[in-house]
LOZADREN-470718 format. One record per atom (N, C-alpha, C): residue in one letter; atom name; x, z, y. Coordinates in Angstrom, 2 decimals, always signed. Each point is the difference from the previous one (the first is absolute). Example, Ala and Ser with C-alpha at 12.3 -4.5 7.8 and 13.67 -1.06 7.14 Angstrom:
REM LOZADREN-470718
ATOM  residuo  atomo       xx       zz       yy
ATOM        A      N   +13.19    +7.80    -5.69
ATOM        A     CA    -0.89    +0.00    +1.19
ATOM        A      C    +0.90    +0.00    +1.20
ATOM        S      N    -0.35    -0.72    +1.05
ATOM        S     CA    +0.82    +0.06    +1.19
ATOM        S      C    -0.77    +0.73    +1.09
END
This chain:
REM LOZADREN-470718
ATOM  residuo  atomo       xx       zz       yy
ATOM        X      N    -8.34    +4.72   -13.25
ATOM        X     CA    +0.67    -0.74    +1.05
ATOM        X      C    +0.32    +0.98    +1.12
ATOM        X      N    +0.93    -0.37    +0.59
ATOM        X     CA    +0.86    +1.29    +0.85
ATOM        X      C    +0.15    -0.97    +1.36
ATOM        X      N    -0.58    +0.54    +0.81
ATOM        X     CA    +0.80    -1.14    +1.17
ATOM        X      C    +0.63    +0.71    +1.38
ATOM        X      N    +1.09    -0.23    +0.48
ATOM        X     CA    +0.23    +0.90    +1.35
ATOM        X      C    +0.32    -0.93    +0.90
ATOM        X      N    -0.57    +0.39    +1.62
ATOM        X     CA    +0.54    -0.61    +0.72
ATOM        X      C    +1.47    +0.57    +0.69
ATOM        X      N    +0.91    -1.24    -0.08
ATOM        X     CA    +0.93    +0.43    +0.00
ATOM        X      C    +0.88    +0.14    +1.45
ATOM        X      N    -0.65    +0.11    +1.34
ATOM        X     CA    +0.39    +0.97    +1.14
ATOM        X      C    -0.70    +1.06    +0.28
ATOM        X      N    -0.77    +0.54    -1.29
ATOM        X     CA    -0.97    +1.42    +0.64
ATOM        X      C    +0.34    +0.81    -1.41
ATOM        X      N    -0.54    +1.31    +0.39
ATOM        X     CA    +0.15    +0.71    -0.95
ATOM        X      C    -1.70    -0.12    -0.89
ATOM        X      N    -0.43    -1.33    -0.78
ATOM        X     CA    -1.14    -0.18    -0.37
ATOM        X      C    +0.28    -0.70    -1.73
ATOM        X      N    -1.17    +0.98    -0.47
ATOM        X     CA    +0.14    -0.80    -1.48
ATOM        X      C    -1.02    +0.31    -0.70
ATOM        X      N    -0.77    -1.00    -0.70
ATOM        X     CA    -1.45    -0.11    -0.58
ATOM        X      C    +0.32    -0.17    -1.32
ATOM        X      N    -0.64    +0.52    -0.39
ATOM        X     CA    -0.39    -0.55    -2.16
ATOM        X      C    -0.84    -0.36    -0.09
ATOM        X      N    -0.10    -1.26    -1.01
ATOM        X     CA    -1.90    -0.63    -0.26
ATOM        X      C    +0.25    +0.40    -1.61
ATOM        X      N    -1.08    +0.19    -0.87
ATOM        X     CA    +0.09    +0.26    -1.31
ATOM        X      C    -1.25    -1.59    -0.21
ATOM        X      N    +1.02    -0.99    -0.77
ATOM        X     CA    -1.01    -0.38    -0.09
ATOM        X      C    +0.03    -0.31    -1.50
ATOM        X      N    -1.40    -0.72    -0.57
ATOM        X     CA    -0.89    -0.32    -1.19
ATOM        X      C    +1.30    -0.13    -0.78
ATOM        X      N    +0.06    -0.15    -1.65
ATOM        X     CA    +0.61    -0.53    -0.97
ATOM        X      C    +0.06    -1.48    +0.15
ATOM        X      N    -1.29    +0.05    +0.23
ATOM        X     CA    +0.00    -1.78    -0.34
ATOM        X      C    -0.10    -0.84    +1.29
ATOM        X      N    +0.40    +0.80    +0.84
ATOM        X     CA    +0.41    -0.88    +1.21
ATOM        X      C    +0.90    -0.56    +0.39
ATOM        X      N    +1.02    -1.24    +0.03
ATOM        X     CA    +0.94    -0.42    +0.52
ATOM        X      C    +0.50    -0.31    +1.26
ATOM        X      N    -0.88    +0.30    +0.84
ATOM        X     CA    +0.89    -0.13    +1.55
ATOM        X      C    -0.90    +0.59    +0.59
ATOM        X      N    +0.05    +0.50    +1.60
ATOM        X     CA    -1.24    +0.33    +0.44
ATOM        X      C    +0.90    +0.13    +1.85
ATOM        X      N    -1.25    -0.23    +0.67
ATOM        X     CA    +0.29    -0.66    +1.20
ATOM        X      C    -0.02    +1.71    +0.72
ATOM        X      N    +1.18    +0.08    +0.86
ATOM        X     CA    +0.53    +1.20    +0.81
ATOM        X      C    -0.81    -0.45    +1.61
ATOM        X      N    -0.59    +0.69    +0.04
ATOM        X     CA    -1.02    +0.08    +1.39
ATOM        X      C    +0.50    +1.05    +0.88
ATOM        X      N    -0.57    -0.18    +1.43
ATOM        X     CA    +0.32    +0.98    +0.92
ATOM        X      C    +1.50    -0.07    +0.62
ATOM        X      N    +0.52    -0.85    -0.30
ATOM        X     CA    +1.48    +0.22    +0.67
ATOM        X      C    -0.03    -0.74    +1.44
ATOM        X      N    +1.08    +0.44    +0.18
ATOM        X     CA    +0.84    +0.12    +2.01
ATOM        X      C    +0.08    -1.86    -0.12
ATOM        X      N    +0.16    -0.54    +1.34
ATOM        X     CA    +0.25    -1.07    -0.14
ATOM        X      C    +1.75    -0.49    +0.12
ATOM        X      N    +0.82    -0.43    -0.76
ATOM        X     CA    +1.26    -0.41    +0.48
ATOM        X      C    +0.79    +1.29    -0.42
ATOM        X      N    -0.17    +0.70    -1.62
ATOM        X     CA    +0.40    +0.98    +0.03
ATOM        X      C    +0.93    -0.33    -0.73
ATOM        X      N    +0.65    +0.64    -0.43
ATOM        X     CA    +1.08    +0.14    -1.58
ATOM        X      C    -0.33    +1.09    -0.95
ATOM        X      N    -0.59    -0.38    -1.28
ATOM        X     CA    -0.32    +1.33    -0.66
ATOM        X      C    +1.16    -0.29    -1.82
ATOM        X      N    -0.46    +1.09    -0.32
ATOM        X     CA    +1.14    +0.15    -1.28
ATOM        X      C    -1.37    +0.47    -1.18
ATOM        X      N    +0.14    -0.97    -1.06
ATOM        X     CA    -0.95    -0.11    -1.00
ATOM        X      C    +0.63    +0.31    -1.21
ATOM        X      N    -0.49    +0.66    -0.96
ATOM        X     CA    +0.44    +0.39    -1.50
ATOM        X      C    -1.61    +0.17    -1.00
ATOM        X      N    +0.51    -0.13    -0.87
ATOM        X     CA    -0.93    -0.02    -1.04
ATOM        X      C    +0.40    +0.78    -1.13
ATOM        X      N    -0.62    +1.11    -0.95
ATOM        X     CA    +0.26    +0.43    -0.82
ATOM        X      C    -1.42    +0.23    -0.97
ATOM        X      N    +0.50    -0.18    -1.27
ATOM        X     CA    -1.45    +0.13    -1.02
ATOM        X      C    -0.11    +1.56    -0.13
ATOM        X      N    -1.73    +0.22    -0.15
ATOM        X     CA    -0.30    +1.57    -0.08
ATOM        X      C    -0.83    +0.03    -1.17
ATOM        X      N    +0.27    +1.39    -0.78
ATOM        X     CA    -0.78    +0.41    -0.98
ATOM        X      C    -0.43    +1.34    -0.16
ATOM        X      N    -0.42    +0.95    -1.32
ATOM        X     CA    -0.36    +0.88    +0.32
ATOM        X      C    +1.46    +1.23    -0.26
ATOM        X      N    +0.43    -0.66    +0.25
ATOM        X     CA    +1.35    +0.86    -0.43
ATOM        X      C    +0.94    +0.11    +1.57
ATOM        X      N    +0.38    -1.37    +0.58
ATOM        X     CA    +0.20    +0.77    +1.39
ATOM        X      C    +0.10    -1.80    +0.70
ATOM        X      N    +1.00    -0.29    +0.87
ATOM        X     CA    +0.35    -0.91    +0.34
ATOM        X      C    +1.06    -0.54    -0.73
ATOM        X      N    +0.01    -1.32    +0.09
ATOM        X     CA    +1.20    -0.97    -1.32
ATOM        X      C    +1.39    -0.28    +1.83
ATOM        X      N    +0.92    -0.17    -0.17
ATOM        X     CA    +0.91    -1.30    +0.50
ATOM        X      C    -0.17    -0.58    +1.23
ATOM        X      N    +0.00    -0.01    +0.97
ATOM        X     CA    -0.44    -0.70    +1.26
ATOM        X      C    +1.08    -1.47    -0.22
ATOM        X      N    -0.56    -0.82    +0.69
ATOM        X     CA    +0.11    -1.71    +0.11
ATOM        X      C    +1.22    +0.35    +1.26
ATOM        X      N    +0.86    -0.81    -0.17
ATOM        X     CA    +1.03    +0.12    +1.56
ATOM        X      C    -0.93    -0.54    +0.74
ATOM        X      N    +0.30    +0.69    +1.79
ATOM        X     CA    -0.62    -0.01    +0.79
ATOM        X      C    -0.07    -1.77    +0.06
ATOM        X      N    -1.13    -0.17    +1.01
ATOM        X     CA    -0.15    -1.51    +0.39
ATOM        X      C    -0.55    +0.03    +1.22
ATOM        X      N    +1.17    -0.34    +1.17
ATOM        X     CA    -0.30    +0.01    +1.41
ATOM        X      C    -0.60    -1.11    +0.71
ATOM        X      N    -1.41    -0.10    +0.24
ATOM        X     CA    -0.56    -0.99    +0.68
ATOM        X      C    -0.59    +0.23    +1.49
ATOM        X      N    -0.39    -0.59    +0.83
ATOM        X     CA    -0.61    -0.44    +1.14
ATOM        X      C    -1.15    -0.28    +0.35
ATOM        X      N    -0.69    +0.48    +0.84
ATOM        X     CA    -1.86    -0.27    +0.02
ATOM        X      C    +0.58    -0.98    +0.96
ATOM        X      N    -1.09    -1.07    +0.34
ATOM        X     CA    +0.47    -1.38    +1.00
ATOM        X      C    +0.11    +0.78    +1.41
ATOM        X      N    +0.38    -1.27    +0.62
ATOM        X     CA    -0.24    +0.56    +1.58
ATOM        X      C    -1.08    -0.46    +0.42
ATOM        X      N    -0.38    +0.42    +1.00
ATOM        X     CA    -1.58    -0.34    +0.98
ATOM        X      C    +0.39    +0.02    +1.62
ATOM        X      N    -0.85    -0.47    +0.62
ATOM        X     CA    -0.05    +0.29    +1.24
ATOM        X      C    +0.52    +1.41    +0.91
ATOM        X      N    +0.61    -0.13    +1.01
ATOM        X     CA    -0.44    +1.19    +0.76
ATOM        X      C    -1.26    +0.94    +0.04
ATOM        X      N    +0.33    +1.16    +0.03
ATOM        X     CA    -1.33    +0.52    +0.05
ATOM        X      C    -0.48    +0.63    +1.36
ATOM        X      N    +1.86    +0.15    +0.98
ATOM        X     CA    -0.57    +0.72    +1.57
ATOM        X      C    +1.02    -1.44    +0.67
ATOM        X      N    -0.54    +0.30    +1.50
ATOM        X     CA    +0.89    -0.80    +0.83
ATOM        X      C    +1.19    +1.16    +0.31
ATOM        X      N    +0.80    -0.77    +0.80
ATOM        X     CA    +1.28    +0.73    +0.19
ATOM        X      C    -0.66    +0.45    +1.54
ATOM        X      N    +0.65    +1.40    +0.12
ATOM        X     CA    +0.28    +0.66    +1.39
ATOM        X      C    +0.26    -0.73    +1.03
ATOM        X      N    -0.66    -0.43    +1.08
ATOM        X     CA    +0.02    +0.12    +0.80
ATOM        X      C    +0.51    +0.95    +1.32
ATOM        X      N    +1.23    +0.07    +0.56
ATOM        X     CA    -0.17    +0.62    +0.75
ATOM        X      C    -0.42    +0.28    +1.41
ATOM        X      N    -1.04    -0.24    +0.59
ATOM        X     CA    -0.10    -0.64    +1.73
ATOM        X      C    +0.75    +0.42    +0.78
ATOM        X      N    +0.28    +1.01    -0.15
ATOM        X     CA    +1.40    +0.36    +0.96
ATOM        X      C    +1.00    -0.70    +0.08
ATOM        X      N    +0.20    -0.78    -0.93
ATOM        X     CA    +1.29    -0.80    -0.02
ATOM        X      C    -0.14    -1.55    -0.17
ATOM        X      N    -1.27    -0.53    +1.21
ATOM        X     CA    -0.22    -1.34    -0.44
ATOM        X      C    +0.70    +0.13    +1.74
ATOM        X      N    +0.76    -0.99    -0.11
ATOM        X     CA    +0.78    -0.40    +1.86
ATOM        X      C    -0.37    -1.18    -0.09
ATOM        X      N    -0.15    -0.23    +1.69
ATOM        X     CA    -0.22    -1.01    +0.48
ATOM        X      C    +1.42    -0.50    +0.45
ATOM        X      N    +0.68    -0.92    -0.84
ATOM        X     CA    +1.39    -0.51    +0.87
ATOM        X      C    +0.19    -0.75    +0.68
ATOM        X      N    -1.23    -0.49    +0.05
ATOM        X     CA    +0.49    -1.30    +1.43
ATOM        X      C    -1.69    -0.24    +0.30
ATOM        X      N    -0.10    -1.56    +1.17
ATOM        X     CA    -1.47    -0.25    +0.06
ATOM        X      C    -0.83    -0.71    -1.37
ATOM        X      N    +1.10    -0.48    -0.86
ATOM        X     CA    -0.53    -0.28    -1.13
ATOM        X      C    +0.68    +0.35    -1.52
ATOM        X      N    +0.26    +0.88    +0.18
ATOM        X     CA    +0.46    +1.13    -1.36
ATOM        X      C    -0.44    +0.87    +0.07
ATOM        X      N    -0.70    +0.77    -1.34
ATOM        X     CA    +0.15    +1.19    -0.57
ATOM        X      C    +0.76    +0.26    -1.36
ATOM        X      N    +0.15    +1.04    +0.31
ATOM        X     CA    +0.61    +0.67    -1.23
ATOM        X      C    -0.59    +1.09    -0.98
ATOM        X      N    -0.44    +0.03    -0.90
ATOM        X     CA    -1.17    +0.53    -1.15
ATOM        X      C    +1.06    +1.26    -0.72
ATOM        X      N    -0.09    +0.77    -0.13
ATOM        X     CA    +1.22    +0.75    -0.51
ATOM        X      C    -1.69    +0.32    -1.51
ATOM        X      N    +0.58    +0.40    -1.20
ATOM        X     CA    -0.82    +0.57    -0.96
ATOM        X      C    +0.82    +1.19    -1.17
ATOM        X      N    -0.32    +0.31    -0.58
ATOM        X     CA    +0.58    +1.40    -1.04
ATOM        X      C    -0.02    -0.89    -1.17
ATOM        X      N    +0.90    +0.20    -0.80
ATOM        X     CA    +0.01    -1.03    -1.54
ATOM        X      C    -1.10    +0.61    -0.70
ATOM        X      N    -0.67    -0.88    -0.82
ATOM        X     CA    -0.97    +0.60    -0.67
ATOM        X      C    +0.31    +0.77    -1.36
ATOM        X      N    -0.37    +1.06    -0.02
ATOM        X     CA    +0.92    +1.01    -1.17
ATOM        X      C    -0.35    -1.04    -1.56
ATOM        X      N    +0.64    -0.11    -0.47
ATOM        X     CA    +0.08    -0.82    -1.63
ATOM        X      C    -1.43    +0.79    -1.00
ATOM        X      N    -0.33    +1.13    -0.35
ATOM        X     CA    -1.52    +0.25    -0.66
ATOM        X      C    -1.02    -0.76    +0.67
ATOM        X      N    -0.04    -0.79    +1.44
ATOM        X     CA    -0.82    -0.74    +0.46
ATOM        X      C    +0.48    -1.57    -0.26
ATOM        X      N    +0.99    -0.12    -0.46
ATOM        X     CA    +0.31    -1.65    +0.13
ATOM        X      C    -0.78    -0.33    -1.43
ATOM        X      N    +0.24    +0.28    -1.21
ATOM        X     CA    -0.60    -0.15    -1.06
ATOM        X      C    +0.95    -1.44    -0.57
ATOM        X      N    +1.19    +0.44    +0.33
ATOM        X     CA    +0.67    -1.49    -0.24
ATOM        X      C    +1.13    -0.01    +0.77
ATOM        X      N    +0.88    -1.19    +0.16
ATOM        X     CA    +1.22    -0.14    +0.42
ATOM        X      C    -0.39    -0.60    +1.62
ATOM        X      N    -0.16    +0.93    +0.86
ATOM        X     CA    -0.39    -0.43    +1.46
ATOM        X      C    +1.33    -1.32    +0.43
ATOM        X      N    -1.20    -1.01    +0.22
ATOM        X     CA    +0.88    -1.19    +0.55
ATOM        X      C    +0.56    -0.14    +1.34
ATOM        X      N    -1.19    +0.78    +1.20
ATOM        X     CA    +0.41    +0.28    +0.90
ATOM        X      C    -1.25    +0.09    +0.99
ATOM        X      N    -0.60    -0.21    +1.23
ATOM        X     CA    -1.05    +0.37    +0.45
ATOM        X      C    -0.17    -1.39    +0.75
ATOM        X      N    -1.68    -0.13    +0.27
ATOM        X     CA    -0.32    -1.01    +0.78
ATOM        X      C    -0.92    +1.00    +0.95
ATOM        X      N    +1.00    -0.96    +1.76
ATOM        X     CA    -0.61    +0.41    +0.65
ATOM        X      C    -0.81    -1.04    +0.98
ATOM        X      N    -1.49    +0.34    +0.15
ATOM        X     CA    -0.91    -0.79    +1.07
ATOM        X      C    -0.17    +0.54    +1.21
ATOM        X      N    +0.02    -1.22    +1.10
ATOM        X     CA    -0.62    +0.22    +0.89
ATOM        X      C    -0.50    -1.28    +0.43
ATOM        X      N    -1.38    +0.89    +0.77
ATOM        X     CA    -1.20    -1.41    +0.73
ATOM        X      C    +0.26    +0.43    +1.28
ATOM        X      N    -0.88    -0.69    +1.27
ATOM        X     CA    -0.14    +0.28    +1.03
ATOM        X      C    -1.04    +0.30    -0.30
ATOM        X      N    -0.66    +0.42    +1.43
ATOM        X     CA    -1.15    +1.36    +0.32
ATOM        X      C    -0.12    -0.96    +0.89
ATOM        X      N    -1.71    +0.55    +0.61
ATOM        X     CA    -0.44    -0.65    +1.34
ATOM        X      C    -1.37    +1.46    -0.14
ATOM        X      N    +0.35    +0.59    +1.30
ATOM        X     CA    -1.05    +1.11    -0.03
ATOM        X      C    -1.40    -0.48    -0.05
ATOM        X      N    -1.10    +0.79    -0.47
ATOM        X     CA    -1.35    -1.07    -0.01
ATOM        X      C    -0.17    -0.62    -0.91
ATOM        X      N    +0.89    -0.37    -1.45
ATOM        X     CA    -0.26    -0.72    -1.05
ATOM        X      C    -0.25    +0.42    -1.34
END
């Protein structure tokens, strides 16, 4: 089994059993795209590779928050602010970023 991920320059071989029919690919990126082939081995060399088969590890959660910048939070009036943030680079979204939620509470010093 041959597998590459297919935005890096990365590519693994598993050799596995005769009598094994499938076997579960561990360790991968989350939300990746990798390129899979299969070819039978003997003692003579490698047989034929399988056309590639392009699949997807799921998506997951975020794994960082987005940038913050404080420099660029304004106060525009007595009751506006304005939150400015950096997009969160895509190897951290782990998925198709929907868009960001932002909170705020009040404060009371002393609590």
């Amino acid at each position: 089994m041959n597998f590459t991920r297919a935005e890096a320059n990365f590519t693994k071989v598993i050799i596995i059993p005769p009598d094994v029919i499938n076997h579960h690919v561990t360790g991968l990126m989350k939300y990746t795209r990798y390129v899979i082939s299969l070819a039978a081995v003997n003692e003579i060399g490698l047989g034929v590779s399988s056309d590639d088969v392009i699949v997807w590890t799921e998506e997951d959660v975020p794994s960082r928050a987005p940038n913050v910048n404080i420099s660029q939070i304004y106060y525009t009036s007595s009751t506006k602010i304005r939150v400015h943030w950096e997009p969160l680079p895509q190897r951290f979204a782990h998925g198709r970023l929907l868009g960001y939620r932002v909170e705020y509470r009040g404060w009371k010093q002393g609590t």
